[in-house]
C-alpha positions as CSV (number, residue, x, y, z in Angstrom):
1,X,62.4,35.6,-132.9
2,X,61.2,32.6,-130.9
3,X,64.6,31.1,-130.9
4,X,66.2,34.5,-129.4
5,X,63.7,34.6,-126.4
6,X,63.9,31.3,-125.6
7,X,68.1,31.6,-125.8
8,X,67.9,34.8,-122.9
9,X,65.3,32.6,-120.8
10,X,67.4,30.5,-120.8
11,X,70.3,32.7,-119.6
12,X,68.4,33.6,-117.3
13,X,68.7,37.4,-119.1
14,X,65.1,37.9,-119.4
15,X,61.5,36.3,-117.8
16,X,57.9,36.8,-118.2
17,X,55.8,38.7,-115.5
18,X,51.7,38.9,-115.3
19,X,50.6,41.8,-117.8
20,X,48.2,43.7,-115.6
21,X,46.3,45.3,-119.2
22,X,45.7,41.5,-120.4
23,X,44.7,38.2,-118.6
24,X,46.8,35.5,-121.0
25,X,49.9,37.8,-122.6
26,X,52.6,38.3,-120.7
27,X,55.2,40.6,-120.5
28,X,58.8,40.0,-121.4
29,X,61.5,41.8,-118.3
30,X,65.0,42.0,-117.8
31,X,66.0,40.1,-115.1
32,X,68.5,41.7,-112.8
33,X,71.4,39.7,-114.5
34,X,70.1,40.8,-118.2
35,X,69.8,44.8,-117.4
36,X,73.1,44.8,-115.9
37,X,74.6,43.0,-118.6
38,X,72.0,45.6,-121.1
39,X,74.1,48.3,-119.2
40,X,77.7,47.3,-119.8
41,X,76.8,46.3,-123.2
42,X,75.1,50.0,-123.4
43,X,78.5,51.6,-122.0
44,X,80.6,49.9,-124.1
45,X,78.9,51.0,-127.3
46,X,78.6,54.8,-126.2
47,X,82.7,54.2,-125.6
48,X,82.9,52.5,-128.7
49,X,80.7,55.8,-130.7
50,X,82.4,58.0,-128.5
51,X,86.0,57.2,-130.1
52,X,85.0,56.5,-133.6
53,X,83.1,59.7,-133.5
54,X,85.8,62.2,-132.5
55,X,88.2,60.8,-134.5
56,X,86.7,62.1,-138.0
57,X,86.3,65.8,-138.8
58,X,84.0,68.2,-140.5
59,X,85.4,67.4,-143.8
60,X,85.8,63.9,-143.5
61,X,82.0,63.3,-142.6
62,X,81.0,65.4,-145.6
63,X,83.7,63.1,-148.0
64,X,82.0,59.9,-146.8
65,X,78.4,61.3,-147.3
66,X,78.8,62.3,-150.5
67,X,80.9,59.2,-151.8
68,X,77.8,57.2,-149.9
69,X,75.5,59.2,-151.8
70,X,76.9,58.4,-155.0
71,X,76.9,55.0,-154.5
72,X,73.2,54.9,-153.7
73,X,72.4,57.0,-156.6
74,X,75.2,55.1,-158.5
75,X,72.7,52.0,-157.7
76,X,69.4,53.4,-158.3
77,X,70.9,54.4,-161.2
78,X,70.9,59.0,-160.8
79,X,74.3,60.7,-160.7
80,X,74.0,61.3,-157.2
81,X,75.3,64.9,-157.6
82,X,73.0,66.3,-154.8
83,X,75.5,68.6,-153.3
84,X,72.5,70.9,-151.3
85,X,72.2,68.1,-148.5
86,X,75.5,68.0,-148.1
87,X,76.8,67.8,-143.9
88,X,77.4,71.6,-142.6
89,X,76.2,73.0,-145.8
């Protein structure tokens, strides 16, 4: 974790501030260059959701469950016939 805060200090994406609730720990911040690359970043992902999300229906969301379902059960070792939780149900 060390590594990854050092890395967006050193892009200048992030920087420590005075904690006013403790004397020694500081607080870690976006700089103004790391929240407004945290916002594209942000936008592109509810773009990204937004697309994969309408382009499955009802029936295809309750296909996938179940078959991931199975496979969970499959390695847990159950049958993973659990129809009641099924999506819509």
């Amino acid at each position: 974790m060390l590594w990854l805060v050092r890395s967006l200090l050193k892009d200048n994406l992030v920087k420590y501030v005075n904690n006013p609730d403790h004397k020694r720990a500081k607080l870690l911040v976006f700089t103004e260059r790391g929240r407004q690359l945290y916002k594209e970043v942000e936008w592109r992902q509810r773009i990204w959701t937004h697309e994969i999300g309408t382009s499955f229906n009802l029936e295809n969301l309750q296909s996938t469950t179940q078959c991931i379902r199975r496979l969970g059960e499959s390695i847990k070792g159950g049958d993973g016939n659990d129809d009641e939780s099924e999506i819509g149900s």
